[in-house]
C-alpha positions as CSV (number, residue, x, y, z in Angstrom):
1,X,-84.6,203.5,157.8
2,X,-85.3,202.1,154.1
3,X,-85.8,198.5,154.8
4,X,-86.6,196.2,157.6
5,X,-82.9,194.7,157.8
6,X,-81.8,198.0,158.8
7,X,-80.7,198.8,162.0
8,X,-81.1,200.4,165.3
9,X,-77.7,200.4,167.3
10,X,-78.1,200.0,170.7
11,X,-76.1,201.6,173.3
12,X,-73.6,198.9,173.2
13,X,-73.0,199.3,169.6
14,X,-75.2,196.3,169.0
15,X,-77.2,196.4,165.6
16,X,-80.6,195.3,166.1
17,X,-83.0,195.5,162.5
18,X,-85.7,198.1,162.8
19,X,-88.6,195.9,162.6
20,X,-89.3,192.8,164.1
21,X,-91.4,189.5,163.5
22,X,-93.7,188.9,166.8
23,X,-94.6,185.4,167.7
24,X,-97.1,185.7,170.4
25,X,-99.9,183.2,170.5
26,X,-98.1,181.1,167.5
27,X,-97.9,177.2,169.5
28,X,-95.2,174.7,169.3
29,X,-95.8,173.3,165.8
30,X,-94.3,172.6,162.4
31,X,-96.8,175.2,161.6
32,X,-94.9,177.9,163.6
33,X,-91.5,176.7,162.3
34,X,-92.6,177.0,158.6
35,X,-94.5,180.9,159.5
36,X,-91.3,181.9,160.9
37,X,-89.1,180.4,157.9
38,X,-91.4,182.4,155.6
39,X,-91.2,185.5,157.5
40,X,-87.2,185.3,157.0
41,X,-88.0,184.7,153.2
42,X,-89.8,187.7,153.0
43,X,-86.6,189.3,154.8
44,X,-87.4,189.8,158.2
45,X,-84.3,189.3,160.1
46,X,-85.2,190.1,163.8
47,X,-87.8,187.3,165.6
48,X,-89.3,188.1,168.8
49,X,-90.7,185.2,171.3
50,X,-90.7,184.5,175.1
51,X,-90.7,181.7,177.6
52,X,-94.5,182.1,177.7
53,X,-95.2,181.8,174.2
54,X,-94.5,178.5,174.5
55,X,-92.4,178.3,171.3
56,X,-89.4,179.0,171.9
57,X,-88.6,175.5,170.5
58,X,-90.1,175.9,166.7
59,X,-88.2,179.5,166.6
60,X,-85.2,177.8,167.5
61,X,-85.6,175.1,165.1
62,X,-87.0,177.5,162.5
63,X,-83.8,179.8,163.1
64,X,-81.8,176.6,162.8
65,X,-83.3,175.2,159.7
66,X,-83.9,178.5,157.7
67,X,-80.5,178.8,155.3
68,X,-79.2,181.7,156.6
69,X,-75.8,182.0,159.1
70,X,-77.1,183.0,162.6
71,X,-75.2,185.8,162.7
72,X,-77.6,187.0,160.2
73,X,-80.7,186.9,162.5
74,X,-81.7,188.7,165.8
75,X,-83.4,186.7,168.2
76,X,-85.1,187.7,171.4
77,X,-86.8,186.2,174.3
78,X,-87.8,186.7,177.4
79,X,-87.8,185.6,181.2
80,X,-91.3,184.3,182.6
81,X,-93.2,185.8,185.2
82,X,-92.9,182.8,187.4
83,X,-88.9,183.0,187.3
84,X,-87.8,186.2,188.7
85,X,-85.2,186.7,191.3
86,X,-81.6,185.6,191.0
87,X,-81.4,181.8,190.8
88,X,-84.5,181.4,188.9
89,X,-83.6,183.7,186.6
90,X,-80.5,181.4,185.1
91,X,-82.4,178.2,185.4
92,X,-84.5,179.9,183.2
93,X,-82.4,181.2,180.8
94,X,-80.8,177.6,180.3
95,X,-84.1,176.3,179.7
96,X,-84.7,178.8,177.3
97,X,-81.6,177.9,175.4
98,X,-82.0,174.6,175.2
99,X,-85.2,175.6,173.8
100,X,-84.1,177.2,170.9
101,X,-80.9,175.3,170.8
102,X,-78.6,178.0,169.7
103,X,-75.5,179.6,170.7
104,X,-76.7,183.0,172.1
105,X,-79.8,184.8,172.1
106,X,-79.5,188.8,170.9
107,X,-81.7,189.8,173.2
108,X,-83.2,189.3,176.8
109,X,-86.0,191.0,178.6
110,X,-87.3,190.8,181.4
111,X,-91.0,190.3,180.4
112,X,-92.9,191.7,183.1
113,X,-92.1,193.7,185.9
114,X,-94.8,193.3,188.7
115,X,-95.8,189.3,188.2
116,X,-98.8,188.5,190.5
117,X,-96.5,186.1,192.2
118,X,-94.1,189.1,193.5
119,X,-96.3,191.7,193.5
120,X,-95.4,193.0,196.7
121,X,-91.7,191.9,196.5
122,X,-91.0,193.2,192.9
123,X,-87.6,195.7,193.4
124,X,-85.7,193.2,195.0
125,X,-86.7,190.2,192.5
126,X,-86.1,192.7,189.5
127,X,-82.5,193.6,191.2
128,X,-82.2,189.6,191.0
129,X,-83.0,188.6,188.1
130,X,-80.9,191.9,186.5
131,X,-77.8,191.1,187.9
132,X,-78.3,187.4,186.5
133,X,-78.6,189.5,183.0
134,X,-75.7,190.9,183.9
135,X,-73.8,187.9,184.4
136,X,-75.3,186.3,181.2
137,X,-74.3,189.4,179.0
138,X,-70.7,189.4,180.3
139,X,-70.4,185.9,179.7
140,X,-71.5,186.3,176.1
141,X,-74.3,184.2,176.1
142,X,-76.3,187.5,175.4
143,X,-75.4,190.0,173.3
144,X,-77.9,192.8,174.9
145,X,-80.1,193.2,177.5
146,X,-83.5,195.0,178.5
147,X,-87.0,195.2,179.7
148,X,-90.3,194.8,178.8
149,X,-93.1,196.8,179.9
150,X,-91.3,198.7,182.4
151,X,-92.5,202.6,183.2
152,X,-90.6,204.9,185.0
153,X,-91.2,204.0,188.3
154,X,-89.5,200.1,187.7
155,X,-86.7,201.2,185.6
156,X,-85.8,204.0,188.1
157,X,-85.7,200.5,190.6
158,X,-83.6,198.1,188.1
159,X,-81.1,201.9,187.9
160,X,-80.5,201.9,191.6
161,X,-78.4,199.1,191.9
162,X,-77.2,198.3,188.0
163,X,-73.7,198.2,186.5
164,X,-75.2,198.3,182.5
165,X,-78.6,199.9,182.0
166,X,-81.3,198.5,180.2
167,X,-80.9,199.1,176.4
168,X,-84.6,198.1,175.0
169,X,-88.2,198.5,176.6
170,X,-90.6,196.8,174.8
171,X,-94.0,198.6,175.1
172,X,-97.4,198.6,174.1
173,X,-97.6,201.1,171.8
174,X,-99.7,202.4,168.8
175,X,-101.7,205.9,168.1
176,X,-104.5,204.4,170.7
177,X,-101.3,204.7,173.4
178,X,-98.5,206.4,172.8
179,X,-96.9,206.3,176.6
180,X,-95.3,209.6,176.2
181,X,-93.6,210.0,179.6
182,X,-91.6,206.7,179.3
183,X,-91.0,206.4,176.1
184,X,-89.6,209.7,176.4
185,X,-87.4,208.6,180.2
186,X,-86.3,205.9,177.3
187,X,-85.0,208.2,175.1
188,X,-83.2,210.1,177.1
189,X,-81.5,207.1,178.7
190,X,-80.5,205.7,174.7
191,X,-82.9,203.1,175.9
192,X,-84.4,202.0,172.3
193,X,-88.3,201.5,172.3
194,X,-90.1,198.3,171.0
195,X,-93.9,198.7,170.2
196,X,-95.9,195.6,170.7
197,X,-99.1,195.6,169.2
198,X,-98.2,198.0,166.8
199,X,-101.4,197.2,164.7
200,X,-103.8,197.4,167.6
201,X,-104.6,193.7,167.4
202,X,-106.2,194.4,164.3
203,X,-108.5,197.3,165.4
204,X,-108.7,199.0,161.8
205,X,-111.9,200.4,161.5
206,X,-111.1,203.6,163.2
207,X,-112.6,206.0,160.3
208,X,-109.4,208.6,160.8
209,X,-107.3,205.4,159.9
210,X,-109.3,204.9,156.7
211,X,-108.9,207.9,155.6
212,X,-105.3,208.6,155.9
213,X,-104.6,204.8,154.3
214,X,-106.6,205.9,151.3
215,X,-105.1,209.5,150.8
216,X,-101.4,207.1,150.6
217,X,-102.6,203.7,149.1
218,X,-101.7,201.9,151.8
219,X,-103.4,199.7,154.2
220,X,-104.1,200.9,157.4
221,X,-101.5,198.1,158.9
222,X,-99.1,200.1,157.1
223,X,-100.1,203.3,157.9
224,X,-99.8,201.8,161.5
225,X,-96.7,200.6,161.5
226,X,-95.3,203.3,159.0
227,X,-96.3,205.5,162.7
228,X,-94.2,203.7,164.8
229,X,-91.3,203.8,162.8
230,X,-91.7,207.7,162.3
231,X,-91.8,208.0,166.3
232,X,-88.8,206.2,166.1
233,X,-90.3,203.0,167.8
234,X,-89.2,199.4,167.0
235,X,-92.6,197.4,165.8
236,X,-93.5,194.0,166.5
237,X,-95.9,192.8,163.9
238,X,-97.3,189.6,163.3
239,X,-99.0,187.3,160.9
240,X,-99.0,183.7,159.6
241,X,-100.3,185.2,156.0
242,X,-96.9,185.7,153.1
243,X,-99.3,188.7,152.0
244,X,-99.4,190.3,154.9
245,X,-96.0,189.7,155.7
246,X,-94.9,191.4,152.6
247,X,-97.2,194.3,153.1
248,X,-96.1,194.8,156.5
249,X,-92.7,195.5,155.5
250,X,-93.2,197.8,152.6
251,X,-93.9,200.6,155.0
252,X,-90.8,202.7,153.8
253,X,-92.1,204.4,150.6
254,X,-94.7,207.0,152.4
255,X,-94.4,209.5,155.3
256,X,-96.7,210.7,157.4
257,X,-97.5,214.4,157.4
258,X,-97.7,216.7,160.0
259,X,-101.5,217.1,159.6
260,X,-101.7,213.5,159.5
261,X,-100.3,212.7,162.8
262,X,-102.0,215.3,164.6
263,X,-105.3,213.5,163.2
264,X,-104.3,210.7,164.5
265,X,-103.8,211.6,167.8
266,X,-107.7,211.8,167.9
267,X,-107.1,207.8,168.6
268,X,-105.3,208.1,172.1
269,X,-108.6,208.4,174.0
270,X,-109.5,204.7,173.3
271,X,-106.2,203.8,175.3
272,X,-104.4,200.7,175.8
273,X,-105.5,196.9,174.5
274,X,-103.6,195.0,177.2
275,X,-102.7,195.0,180.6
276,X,-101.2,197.5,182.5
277,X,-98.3,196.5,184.1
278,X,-99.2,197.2,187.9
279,X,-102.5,195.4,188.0
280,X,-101.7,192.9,185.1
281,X,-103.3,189.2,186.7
282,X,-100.6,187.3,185.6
């Protein structure tokens, strides 16, 4: 990888650029439709958002409105926690696109896979809602589908009864939690692996951080996500600064040494910033 425009190909032979734009907790606002047009200025080409962002309207209209062809841009969303199972898994997914108003989405996930609301009846709703995913990618009206925050034990479930594996999970991943065992189930399976939170919502004071940005003159968000690329992950940054932006994507000039990444790993025993996804109370 020497840019973020380039690609990943998924198991389908789908392209999908190596580094995405996250849009969690941006609202529904000209303000989010202008961060996301700047973000494709400074040549990110992959947007990430949900049905519980509650944007999916300004990424449409950003995606819409931003100059380029739409074939140019990768677009993902994903299916709420109130919608699984079959039936409400489509009505969803139609609500979804008329939320972003365009022709096809790159990308569906299922977002969580143990909602409060099914807790106790999640296999059968996640065989549900897949084979709507199914239905949708045959159709054409997605061009890939996956998971998001799936470990072994749930994907094992949506592999019992499916016709096309999963071909993303999207995990919470950074040197504080590196999830080897799934990522590794993921890899073996040509499952790619998204890493949300791949700048440990902005935890940069860690002094082993410091030091290894220094030795490279980098920041540490770049050291970050310059990580996560080297594991061969797929990160999901985010920011509403141009700066930023920028410097988050000029993470392909340095590489992490041996001795560096070993260092690191010093950062797994302060674990995971969000919710596990068994007892998540959502």
């Amino acid at each position: 990888m020497n840019s973020i425009s380039d690609s990943y190909v998924l198991s389908n032979g789908y392209k999908i650029p190596c580094v995405g734009f996250g849009t969690w907790k941006l609202d529904e606002s000209d303000s989010t439709v202008d961060t996301i047009k700047t973000a494709i200025d400074c040549g990110y080409r992959h947007i990430d958002t949900a049905y519980s962002y509650y944007n999916e309207k300004s990424v449409g209209k950003a995606i819409r409105s931003c100059g380029l062809k739409r074939e140019d841009l990768f677009v993902t969303t994903k299916l709420g926690n109130g919608s699984h199972g079959y039936e409400k898994t489509l009505k969803e997914f139609e609500i979804s696109m008329n939320n972003l108003d365009i022709d096809y989405v790159d990308l569906y996930l299922i977002h969580w896979p143990r909602p409060l609301s099914i807790r106790d009846s999640w296999r059968e709703h996640n065989e549900g809602s897949w084979k709507a995913f199914e239905e949708l990618y045959k159709a054409g009206k997605i061009k890939a589908i996956g998971v998001s925050n799936f470990l072994d034990t749930h994907l094992d479930a949506i592999l019992e009864t499916a016709t096309i594996a999963p071909m993303v999970n999207q995990l919470e991943l950074h040197p504080r939690y590196v999830q080897t065992d799934v990522v590794q189930y993921c890899k073996d399976r040509r499952m790619i692996v998204e890493a949300w939170s791949p700048l440990i919502k902005g935890d940069f004071s860690h002094p082993v951080l410091v030091e290894i940005a220094s030795k490279y003159n980098k920041s540490v968000a770049q050291i970050l996500l310059g990580w996560s690329i080297q594991q061969g992950f797929l990160p999901l940054p985010k920011s509403s600064n141009k700066e930023r932006m920028i410097e988050n994507s000029n993470i392909f000039d340095f590489k992490l040494s041996d001795e560096d990444l070993e260092a690191m790993k010093v950062l797994e025993t302060l674990g995971r910033t969000g919710a596990h996804p068994d007892t998540a109370e959502f």
